[in-house]
N, C-alpha and C positions, 0 to 999 in steps of 0.2 A: 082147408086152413083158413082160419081168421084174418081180416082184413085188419091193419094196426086201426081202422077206423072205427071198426066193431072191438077191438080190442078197448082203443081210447074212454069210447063210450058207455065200456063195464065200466072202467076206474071210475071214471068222475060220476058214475049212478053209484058207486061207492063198492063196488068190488076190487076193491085196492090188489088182493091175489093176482088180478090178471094183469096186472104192469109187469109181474115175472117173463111174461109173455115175449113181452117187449124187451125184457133187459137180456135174453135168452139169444134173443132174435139178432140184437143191434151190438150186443155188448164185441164182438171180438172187431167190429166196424169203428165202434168209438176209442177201443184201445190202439188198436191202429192209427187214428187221427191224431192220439194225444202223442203215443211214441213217435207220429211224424213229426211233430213239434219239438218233444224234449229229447228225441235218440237215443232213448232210457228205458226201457219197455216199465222198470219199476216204478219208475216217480208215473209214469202213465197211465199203472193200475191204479194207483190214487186216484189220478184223475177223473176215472174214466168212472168211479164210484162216486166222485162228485157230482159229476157229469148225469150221471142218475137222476142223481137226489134233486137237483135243481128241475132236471127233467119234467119230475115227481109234480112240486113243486108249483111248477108253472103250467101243469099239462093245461090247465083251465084257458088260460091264454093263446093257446096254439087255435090257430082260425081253420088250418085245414090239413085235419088229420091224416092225408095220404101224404103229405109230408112229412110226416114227423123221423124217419130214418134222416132227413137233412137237418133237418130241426136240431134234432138229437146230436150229431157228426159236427154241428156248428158250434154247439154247446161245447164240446168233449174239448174242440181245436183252441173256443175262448179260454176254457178252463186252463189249458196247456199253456200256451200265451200266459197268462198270467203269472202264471208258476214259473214259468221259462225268466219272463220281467225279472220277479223276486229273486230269483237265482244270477242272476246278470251273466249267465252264459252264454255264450253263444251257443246256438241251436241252428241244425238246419232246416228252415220252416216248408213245409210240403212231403215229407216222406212218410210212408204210408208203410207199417209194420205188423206184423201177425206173431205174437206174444213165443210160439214155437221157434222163429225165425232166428231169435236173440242170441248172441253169444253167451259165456258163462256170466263175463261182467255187466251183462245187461244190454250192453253197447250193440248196434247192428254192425254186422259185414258191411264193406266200404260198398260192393255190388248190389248186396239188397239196398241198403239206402239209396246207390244214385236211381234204380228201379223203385222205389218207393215213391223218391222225390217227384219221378214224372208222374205217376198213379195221380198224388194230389195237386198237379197243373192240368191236369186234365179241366174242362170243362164241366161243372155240377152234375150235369146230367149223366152225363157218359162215365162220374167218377162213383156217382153213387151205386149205378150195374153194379160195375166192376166189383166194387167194394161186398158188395150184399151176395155177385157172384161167386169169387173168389175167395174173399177173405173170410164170410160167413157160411159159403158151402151153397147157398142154396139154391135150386134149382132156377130156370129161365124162365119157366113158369111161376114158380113163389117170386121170383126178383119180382116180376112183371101184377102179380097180384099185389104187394108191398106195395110197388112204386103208383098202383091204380094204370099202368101205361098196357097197352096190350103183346103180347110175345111180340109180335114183330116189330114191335118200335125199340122193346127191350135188345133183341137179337140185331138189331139193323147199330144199336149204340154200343153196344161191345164189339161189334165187329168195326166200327171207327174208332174208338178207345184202341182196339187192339193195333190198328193201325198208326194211328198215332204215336202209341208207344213205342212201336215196331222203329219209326222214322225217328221219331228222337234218342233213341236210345245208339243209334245206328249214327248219328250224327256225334253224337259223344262217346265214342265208341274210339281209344287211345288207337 
């Protein structure tokens, strides 16, 4: 598997095809972060297309491409913010969604949202695993190749993610 950084460095030699790569790889991560913002899984597919496009956009700019899955995730959550602004709803900011999850109306279950919500107080590192683990599918090994981090700092952070989760969720727990 391709590194997003051998991926980055097709696009901007002008293999624009290979950003699919990318959008393939990050896209159910980014809709996630946007539906944790707007608790809309719809208005978050918008986003999360925007979220792309500016991606696209600015890849030039980005200084270090084993970042860009945060890069990306940062984009998707401004874009939502924004939209969330212009709508003047209240939103509740941090929950973290998987497009399957959604009720008919769009809306999340009250339990997946409050488990969303702690996914994104997580700390950056520990939420990005998570996110690439879980919500993307992919293995410990691809997280750990993505993130440029080696399996066992990946495996050593989900298993304090998971912990974490574990105690706050348990703490708010009726």
């Amino acid at each position: 598997m391709q590194s997003d950084v051998e991926i980055i460095e097709k696009v901007l030699a002008g293999e624009t095809a290979a950003f699919a790569i990318l959008v393939r790889r990050y896209e159910r991560a980014v809709l996630a972060a946007a539906t944790a913002v707007l608790g809309n899984v719809h208005a978050a597919e918008d986003v999360t297309q925007d979220a792309f496009v500016k991606a696209y956009e600015n890849l030039g700019s980005l200084r270090n491409g084993s970042a860009f899955g945060s890069w990306l995730i940062t984009i998707g959550r401004r874009e939502a913010l924004t939209l969330a602004g212009k709508t003047s709803k209240e939103r509740n900011l941090g929950a973290l969604a998987d497009a399957r999850a959604h009720q008919q109306n769009g809306q999340l279950g009250e339990q997946l949202q409050r488990l969303l919500t702690e996914v994104m107080k997580l700390p950056e590192h520990e939420r990005d695993v998570v996110m690439l683990r879980h919500f993307e599918g992919h293995s410990v090994r691809a997280t750990a190749d993505m993130t440029g981090r080696p399996v066992g700092t990946v495996t050593k952070q989900l298993s304090r993610a998971y912990a974490r989760l574990r105690n706050r969720l348990e703490a708010i727990e009726p």
